[in-house]
N, C-alpha and C positions, 0 to 999 in steps of 0.2 A: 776277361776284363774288357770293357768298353773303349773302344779303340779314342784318343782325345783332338782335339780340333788341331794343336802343336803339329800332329803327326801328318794333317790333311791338309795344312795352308796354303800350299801348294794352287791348291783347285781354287784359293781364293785369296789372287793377289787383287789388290783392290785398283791400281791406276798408276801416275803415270811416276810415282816415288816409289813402287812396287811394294809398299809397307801392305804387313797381310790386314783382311780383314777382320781377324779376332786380334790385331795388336792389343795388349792387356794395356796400353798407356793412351790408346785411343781416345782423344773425346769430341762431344757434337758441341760445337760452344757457336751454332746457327750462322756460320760462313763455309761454304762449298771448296774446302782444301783438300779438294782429289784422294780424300780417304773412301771415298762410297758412303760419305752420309753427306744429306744437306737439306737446309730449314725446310721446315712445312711447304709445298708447294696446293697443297686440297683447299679447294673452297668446298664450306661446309652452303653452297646455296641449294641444293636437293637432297633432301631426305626418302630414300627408295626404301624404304621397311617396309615390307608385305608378310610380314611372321602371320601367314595366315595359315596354320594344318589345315584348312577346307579348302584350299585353293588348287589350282590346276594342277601344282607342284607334284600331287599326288599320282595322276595319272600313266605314269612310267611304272607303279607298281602292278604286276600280272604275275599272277600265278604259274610256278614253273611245275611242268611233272617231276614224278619220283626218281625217275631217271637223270634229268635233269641235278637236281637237286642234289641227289647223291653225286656226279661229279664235283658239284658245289661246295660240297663238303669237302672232297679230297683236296681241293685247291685253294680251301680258303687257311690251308696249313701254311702256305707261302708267304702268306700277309698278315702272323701273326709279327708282335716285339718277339725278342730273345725270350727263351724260357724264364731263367731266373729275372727278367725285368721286375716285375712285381714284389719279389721279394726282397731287390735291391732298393724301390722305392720306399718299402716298408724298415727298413733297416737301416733308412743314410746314407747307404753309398750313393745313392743316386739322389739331389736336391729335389724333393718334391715340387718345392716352390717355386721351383722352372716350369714344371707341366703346368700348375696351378697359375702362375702368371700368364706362359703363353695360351692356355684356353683361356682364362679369361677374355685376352684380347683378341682372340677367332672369334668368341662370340659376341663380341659387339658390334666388329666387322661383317658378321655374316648375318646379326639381324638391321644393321646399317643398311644393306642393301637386298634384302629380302630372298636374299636367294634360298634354296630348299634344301630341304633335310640329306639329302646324301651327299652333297658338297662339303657337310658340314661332320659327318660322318667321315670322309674321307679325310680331310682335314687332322681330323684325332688321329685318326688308322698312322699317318704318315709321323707325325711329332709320336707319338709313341714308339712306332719303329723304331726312328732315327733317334730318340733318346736313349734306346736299347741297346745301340750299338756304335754310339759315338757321346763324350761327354765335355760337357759343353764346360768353357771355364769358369770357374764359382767367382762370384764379385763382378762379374762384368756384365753389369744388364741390358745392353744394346745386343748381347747376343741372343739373348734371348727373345724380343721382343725379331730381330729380323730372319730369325728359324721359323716365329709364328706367321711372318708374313708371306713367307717363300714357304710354307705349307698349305697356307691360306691360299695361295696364290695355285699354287698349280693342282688344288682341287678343284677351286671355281673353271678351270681350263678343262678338266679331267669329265664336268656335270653340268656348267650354265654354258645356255646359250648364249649369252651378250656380258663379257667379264672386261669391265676399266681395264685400264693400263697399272702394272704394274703399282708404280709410283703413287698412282691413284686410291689402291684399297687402302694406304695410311691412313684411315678414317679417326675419327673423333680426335681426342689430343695426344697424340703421341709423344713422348718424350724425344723421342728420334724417329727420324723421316730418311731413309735411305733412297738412292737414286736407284734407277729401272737398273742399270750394268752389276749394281753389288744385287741385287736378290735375285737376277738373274741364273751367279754364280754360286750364289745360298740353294737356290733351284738346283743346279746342275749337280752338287755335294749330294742334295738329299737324291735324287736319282740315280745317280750311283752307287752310294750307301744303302739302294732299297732293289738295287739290280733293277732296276727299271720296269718293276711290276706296280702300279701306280693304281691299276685295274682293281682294285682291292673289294674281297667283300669283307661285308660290312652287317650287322642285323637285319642293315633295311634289306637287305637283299634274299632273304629269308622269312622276314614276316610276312610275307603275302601267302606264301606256302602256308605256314605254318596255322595261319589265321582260316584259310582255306580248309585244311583239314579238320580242324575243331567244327569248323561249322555246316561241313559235307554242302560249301558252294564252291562255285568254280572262282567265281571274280569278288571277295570279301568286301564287302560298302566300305566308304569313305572315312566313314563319322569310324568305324575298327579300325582302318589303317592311320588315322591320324592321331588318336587314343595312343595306338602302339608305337608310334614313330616320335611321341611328345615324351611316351618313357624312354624311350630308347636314348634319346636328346638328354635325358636326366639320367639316365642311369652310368653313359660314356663319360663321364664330365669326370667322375671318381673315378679309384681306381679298383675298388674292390672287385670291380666284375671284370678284374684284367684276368684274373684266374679261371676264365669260361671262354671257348670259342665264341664266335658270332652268330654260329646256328643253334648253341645252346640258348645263348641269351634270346634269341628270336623266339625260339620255341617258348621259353620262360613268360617273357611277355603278353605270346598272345594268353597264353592259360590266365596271366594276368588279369587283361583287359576281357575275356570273354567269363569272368567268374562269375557271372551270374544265371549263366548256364547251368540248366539240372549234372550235379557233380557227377553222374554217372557218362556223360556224354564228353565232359571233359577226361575221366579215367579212360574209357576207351579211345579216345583221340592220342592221349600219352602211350596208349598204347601199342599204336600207330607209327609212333613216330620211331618206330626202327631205324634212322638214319642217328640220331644222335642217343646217348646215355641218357637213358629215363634218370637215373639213382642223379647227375650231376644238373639237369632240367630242372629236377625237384627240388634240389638246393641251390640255385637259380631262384625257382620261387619263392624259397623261403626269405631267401635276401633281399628279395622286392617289398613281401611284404612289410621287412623290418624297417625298408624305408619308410612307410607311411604310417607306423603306428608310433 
């Protein structure tokens, strides 16, 4: 059972009345009474959206060897959610509509300020985790929105070079506006609750591999890693592909995006791929395709 915020509040006393930060009686009614929230302080006067896949963002992808790769594998077991996550989501115990809400507002945040796809990646990796193993209180929607932000936050720290302050990524209208000291402490909850393995792979961190293999080059073109990185973006948002690794779903993808490939060059690439389960890759693809027909 998912350890619940009651038992952690601890880690997040909010100021100088010591009332925690998930009090369930909290509310933001836009004056600064030392609970760790307080009205909007963003001016919306710059708009930094760069959602460009053909932009430089890409260039941090290179192709790792087999070697490589396979330690990749073995470590990206660290930074999955709990096993039964997925089927607690599917079943109610767990509100979907908390994941549901807090991606939504990651990704407005994160095409707000253009930042790139493995920030945004990382972002999901951490709110899943942490919904895996701590449950957030049902009916209280400021908690939910300042878990998205304190995830938000310390992936843009984790992958962008130039990241606002805290305070700052409250983009577009928030219902609630938290101060830099409470998501700080939202911060510190989720790194401990994640052992402070934050280094998280992720698909993107495999596609390049894997898009490599299929096409016997060393450095895969732009216009394939950003095809692959735009499903990747589409396919994390759900949760159906919570039941696959990250090197599965990589692998899956590139066979995806490169299907125009004579089918015989794509079977011996699959066959290649000794690092992951051909039988579970397979049905990986088959689930992509369901998405688009």
């Amino acid at each position: 059972m998912a350890e619940s915020f009651d038992s952690a509040t601890s880690n997040l006393l909010c100021s100088e009345n010591n009332s925690t930060c998930f009090d369930e009686d909290l509310e933001c009614n836009g004056v600064d009474d030392g609970s760790g929230i307080s009205p909007s302080s963003w001016d919306h006067h710059t708009n930094l959206n760069l959602d460009n896949l053909g932009s430089d963002s890409f260039m941090c992808f290179v192709a790792h060897s087999d070697e490589i790769v396979r330690v990749m594998v073995e470590k990206e077991r660290e930074h999955l959610p709990r096993e039964d996550y997925l089927m607690r989501l599917r079943s109610g115990d767990l509100d979907l509509s908390v994941r549901r809400e807090a991606l939504d507002w990651i990704w407005k945040a994160h095409a707000y300020y253009g930042f790139g796809p493995l920030s945004l990646c990382l972002s999901v990796n951490y709110l899943d985790r942490f919904l895996s193993v701590f449950q957030l209180p049902r009916g209280v929607s400021w908690t939910v929105q300042l878990l998205a932000v304190a995830c938000f936050s310390l992936a843009a720290k984790m992958e962008e070079v130039k990241v606002p302050q805290s305070i700052d990524l409250q983009v577009g209208e928030p219902k609630f506006v938290f101060q830099a000291k409470t998501i700080q402490r939202m911060e510190l909850m989720i790194l401990s609750s994640l052992g402070w393995k934050m280094q998280a792979l992720t698909p993107c961190s495999f596609i390049d591999y894997f898009l490599a293999k299929i096409t016997c080059e060393d450095h895969p073109d732009k216009l394939s890693i950003a095809r692959s990185v735009q499903l990747i973006l589409n396919i994390i948002k759900g949760i159906d592909f919570l039941e696959f690794r990250p090197s599965e779903i990589a692998a899956a993808v590139a066979i995806s995006v490169l299907k125009e490939m004579p089918a015989q060059e794509i079977d011996k690439a699959i066959t290649d791929f000794y690092i992951v389960e051909k039988e579970r890759v397979l049905k990986c693809v088959e689930m992509i395709k369901d998405l688009y027909e």
